[in-house]
PABATI-237336 format. One record per atom (N, C-alpha, C): residue number from 1; residue in three letters; atom name; y negated, x, z. Coordinates in steps of 0.2 Angstrom, whole numbers, plus 2048, in hexadecimal, padded with zeros to 3 digits. Atoms other than C-alpha are relative to their C-alpha. Layout:
N
REC  seq  type  atom    v    u    w
REC  NUM   ala    CA    Y    X    Z
...
This chain:
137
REC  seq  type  atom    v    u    w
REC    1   unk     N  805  7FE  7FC
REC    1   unk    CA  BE2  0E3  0EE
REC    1   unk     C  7F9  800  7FD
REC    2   unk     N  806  7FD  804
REC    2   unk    CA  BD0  0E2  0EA
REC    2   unk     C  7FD  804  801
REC    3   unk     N  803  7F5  802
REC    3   unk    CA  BC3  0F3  0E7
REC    3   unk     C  7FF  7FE  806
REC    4   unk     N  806  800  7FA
REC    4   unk    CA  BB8  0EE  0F7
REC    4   unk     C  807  802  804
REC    5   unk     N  800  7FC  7FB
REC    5   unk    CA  BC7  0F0  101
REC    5   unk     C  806  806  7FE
REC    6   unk     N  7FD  7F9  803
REC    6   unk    CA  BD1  0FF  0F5
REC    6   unk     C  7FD  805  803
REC    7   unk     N  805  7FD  7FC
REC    7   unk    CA  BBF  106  0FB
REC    7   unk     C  800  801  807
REC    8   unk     N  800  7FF  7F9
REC    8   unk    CA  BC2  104  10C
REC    8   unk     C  805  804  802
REC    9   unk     N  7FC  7FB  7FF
REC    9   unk    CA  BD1  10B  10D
REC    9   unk     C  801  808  800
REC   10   unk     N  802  7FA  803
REC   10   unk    CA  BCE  11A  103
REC   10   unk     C  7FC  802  803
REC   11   unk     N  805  7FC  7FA
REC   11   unk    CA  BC0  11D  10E
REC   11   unk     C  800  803  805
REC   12   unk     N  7FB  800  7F9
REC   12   unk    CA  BCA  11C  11D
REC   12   unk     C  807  807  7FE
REC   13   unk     N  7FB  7F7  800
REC   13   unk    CA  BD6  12A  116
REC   13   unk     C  7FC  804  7FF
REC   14   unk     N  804  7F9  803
REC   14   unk    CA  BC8  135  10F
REC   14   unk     C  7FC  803  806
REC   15   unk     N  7FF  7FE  7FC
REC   15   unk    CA  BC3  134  120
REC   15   unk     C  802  803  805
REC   16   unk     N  7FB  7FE  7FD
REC   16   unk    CA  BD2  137  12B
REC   16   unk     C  800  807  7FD
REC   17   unk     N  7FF  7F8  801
REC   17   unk    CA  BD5  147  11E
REC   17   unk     C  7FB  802  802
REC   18   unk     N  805  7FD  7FE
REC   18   unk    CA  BC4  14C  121
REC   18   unk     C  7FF  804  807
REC   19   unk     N  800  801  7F8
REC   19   unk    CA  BC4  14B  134
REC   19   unk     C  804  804  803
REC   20   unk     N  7F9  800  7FC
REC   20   unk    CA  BD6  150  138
REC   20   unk     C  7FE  808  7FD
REC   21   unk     N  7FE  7FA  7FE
REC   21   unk    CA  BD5  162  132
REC   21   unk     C  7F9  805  803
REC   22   unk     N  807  7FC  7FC
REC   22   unk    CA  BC1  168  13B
REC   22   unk     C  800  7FC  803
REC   23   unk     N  800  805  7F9
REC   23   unk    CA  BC4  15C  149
REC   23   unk     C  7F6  7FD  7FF
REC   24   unk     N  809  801  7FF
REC   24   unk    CA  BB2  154  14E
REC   24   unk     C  7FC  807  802
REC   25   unk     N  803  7FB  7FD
REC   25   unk    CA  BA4  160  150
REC   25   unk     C  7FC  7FF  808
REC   26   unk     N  800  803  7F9
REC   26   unk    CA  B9F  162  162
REC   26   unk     C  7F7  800  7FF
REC   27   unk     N  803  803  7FD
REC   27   unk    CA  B90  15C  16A
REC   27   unk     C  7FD  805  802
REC   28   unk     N  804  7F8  7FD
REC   28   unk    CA  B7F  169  16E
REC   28   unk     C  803  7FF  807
REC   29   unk     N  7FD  803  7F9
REC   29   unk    CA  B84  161  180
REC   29   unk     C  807  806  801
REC   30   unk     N  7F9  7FE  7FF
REC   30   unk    CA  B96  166  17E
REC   30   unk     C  800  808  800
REC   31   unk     N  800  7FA  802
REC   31   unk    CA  B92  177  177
REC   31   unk     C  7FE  804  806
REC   32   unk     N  805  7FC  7FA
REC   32   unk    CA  B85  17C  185
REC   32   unk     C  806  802  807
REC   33   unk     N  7FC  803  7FA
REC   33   unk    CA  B93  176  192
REC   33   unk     C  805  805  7FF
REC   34   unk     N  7F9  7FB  802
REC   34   unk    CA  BA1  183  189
REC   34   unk     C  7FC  805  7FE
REC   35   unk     N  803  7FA  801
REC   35   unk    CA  B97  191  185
REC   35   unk     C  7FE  801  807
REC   36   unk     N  802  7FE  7FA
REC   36   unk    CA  B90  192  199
REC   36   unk     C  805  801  803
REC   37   unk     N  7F8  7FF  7FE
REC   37   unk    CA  BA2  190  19D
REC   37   unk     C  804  805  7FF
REC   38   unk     N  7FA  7F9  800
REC   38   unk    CA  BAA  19E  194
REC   38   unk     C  7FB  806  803
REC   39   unk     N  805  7FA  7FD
REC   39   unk    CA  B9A  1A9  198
REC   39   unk     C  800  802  808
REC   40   unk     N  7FD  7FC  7F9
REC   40   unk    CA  B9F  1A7  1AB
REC   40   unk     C  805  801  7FE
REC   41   unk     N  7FA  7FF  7FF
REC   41   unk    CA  BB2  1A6  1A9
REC   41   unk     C  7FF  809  7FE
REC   42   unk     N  7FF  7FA  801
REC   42   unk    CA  BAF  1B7  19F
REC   42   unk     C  7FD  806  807
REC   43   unk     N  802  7FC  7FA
REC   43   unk    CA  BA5  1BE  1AD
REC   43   unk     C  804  802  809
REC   44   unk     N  7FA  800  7FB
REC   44   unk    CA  BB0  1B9  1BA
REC   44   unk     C  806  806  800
REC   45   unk     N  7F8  7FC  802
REC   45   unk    CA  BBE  1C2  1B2
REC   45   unk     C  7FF  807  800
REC   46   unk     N  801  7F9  800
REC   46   unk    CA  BB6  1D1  1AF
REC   46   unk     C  7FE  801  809
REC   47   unk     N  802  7FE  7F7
REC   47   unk    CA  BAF  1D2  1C2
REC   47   unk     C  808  800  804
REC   48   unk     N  7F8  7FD  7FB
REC   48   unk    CA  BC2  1CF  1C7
REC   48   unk     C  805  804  7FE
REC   49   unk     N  7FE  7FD  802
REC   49   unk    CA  BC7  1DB  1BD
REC   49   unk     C  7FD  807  801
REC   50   unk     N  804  7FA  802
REC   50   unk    CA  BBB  1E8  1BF
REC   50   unk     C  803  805  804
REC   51   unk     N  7FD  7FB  7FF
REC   51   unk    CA  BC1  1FA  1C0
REC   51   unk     C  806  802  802
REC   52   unk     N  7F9  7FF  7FD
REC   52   unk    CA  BD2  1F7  1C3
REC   52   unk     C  804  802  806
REC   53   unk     N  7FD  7FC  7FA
REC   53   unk    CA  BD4  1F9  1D3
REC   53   unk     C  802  7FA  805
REC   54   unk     N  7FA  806  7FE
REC   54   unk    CA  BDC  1E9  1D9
REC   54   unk     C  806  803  805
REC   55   unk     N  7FB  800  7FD
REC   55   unk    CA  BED  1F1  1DB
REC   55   unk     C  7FE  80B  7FF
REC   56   unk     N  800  7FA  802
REC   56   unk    CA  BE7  204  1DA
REC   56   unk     C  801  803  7F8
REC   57   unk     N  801  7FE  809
REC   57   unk    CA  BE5  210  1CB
REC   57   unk     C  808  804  7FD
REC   58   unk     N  7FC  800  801
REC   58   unk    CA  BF2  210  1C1
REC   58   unk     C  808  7FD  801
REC   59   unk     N  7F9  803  7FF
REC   59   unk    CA  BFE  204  1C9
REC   59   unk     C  7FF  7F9  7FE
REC   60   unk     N  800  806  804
REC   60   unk    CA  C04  1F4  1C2
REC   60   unk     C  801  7FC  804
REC   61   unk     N  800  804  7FC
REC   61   unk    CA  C05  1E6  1CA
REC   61   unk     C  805  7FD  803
REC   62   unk     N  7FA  800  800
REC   62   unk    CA  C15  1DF  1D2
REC   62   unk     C  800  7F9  7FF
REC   63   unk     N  801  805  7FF
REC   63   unk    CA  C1B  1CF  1CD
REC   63   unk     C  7FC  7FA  805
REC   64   unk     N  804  804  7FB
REC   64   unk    CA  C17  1C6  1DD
REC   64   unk     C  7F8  801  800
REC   65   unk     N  808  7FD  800
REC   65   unk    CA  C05  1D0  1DB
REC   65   unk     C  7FD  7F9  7FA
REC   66   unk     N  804  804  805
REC   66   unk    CA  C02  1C8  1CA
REC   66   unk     C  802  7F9  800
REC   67   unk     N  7FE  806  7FE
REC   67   unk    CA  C0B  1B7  1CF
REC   67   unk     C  7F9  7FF  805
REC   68   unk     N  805  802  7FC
REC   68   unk    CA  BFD  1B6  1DC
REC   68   unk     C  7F9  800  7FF
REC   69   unk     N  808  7FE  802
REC   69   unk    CA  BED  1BD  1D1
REC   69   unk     C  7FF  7FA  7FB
REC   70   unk     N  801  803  805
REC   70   unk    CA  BF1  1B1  1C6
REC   70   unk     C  7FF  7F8  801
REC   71   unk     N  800  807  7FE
REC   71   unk    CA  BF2  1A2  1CF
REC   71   unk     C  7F6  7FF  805
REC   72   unk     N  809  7FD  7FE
REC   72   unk    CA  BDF  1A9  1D7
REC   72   unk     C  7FB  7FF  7FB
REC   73   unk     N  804  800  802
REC   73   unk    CA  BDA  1AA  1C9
REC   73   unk     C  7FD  7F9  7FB
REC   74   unk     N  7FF  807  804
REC   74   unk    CA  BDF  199  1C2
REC   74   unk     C  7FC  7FC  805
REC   75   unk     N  801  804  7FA
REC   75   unk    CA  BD8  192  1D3
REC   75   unk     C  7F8  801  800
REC   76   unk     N  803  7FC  803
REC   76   unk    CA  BC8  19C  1CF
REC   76   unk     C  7FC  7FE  7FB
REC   77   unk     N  802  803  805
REC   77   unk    CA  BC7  195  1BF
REC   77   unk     C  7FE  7FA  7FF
REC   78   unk     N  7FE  807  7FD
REC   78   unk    CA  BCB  183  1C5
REC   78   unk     C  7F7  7FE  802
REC   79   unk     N  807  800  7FC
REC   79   unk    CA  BBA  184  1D1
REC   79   unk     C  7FB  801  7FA
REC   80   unk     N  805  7FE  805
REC   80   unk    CA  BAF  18C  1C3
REC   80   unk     C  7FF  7FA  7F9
REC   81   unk     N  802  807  806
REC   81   unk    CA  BB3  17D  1B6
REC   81   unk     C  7FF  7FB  803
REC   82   unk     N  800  807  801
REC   82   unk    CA  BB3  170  1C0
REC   82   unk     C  7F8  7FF  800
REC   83   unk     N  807  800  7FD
REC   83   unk    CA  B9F  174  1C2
REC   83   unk     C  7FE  7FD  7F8
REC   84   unk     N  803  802  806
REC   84   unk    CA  BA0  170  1AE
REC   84   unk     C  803  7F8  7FF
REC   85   unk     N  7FD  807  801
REC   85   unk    CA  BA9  160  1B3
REC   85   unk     C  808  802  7FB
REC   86   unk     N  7FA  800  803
REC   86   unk    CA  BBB  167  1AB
REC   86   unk     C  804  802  804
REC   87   unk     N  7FB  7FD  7FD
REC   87   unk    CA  BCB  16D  1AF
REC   87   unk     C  803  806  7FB
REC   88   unk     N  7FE  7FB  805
REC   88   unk    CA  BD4  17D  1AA
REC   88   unk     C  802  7FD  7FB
REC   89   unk     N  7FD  806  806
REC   89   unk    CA  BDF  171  19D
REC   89   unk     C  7F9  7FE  7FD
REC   90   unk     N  804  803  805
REC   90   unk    CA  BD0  169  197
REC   90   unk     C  7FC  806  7FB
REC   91   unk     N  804  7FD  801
REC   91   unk    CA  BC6  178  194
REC   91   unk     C  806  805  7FA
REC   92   unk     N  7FE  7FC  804
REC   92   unk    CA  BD4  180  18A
REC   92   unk     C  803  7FC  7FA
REC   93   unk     N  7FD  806  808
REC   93   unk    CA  BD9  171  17E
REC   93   unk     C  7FC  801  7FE
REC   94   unk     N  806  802  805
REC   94   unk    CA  BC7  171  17A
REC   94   unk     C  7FD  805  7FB
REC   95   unk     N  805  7F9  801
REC   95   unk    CA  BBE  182  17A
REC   95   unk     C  802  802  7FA
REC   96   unk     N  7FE  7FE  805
REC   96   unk    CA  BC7  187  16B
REC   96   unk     C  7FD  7FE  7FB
REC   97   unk     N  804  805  804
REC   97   unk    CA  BC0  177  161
REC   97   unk     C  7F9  802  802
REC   98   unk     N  806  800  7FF
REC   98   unk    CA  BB0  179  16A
REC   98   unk     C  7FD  807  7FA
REC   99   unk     N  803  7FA  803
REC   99   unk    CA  BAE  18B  164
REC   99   unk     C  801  804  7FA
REC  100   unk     N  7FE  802  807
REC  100   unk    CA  BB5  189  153
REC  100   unk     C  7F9  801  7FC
REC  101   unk     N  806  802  806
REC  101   unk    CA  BA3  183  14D
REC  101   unk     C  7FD  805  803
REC  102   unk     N  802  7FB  7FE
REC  102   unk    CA  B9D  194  14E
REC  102   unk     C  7F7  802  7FC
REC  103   unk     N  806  801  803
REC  103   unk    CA  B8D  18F  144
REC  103   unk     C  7F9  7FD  808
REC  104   unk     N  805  801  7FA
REC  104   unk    CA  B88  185  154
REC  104   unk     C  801  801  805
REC  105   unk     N  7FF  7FC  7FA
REC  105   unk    CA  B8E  190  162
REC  105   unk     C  7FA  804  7FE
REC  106   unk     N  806  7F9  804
REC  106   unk    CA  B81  19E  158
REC  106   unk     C  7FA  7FB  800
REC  107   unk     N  805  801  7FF
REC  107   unk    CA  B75  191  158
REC  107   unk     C  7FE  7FD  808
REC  108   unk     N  801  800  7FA
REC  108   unk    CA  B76  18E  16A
REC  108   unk     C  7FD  805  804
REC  109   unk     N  801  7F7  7FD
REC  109   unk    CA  B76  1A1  170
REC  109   unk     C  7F6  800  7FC
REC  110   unk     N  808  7FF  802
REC  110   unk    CA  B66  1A3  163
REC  110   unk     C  7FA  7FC  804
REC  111   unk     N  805  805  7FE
REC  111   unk    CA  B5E  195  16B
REC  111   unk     C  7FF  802  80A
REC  112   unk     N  801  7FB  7FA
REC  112   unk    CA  B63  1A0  17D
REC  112   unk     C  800  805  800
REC  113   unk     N  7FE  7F9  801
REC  113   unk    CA  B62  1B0  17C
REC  113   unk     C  801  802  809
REC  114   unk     N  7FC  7FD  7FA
REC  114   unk    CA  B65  1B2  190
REC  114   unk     C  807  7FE  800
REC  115   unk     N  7F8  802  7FF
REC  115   unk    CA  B75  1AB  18E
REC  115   unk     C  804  801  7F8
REC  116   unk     N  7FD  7FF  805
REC  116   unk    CA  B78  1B1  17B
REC  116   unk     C  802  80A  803
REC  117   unk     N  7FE  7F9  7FE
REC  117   unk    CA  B76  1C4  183
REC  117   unk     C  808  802  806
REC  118   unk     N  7F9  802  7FC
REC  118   unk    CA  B83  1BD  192
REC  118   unk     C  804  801  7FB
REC  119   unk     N  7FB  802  806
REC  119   unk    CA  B8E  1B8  183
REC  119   unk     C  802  806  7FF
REC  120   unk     N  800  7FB  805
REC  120   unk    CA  B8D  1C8  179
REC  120   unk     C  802  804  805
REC  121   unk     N  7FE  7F9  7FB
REC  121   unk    CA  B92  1D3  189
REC  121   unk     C  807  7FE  801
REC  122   unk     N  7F9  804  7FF
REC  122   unk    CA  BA3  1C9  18B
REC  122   unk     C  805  803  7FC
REC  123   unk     N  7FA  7F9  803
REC  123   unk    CA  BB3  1D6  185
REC  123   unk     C  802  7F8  7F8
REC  124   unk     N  7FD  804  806
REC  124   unk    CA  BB7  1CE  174
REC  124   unk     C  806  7FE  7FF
REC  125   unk     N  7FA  7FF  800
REC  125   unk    CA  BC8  1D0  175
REC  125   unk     C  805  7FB  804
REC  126   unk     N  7FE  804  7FB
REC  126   unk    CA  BCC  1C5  183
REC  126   unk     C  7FC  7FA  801
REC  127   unk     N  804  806  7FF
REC  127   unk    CA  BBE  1B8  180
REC  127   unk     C  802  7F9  7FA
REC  128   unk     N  7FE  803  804
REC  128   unk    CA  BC7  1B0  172
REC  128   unk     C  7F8  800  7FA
REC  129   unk     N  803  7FE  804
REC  129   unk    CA  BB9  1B9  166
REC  129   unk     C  803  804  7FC
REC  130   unk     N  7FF  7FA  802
REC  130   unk    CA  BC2  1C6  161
REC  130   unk     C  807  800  7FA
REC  131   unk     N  7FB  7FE  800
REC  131   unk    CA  BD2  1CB  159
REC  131   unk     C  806  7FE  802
REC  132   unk     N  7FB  803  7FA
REC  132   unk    CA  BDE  1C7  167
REC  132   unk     C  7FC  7FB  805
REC  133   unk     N  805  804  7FC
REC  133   unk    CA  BD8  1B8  16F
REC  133   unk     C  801  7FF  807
REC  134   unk     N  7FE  800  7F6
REC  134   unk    CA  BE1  1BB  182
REC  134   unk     C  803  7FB  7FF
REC  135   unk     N  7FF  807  7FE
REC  135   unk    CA  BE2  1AC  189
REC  135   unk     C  7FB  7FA  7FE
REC  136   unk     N  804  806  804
REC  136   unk    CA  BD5  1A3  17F
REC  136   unk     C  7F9  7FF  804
REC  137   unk     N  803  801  7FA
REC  137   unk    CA  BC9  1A5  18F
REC  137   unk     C  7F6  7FE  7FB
């Protein structure tokens, strides 16, 4: 084999590893479109959640209750992405990658601050910010 295409090769692996464990970084585009997205979803959730009184205070909810809140809320959610052009699936393979690059989520919010103070009000624990990430919302 000669160097030019040893070179090429080598390339092309040093590549692939490079690539393959920080995926591509996303796109201001992409970023903008996943940051407005969880900014509603989060709001959503909290407004469907609010005060807990859904099923009364104190009671849980009965299977068939949370069998029915959840398909509401999938249904809910469904409507809400598609306005970003995704599906619930899409938005949950991604969002993760998307918001990985937390240099350029930070520089997006900086560059909004109405939509970085939205952000910041979004329960950490359940927005996939925190600790416990929920459902990755």
């Amino acid at each position: 084999m000669n160097q030019g295409r040893q070179m090429l090769v080598m390339g092309g692996i040093l590549a692939v590893v490079l690539c393959s464990g920080t995926g591509w970084a996303a796109e201001p585009a992409e970023i903008e479109k996943f940051v407005r997205a969880r900014i509603e979803i989060g709001e959503m959730m909290m407004n469907y959640f609010q005060g807990g009184e859904r099923f009364g205070e104190g009671q849980r909810p009965s299977p068939e209750q949370m069998r029915a809140m959840g398909e509401d809320i999938s249904a809910k959610l469904g409507t809400l992405l598609s306005k970003y052009s995704m599906t619930v699936q899409e938005y949950r393979e991604r969002s993760r990658e998307v918001f990985a690059d937390q240099a350029a989520v930070k520089e997006f919010l900086d560059a909004h601050p109405d939509l970085k103070q939205r952000y910041e009000a979004l329960p950490l624990d359940r927005m996939g910010r925190g600790g416990s990430t929920g459902r990755g919302y």
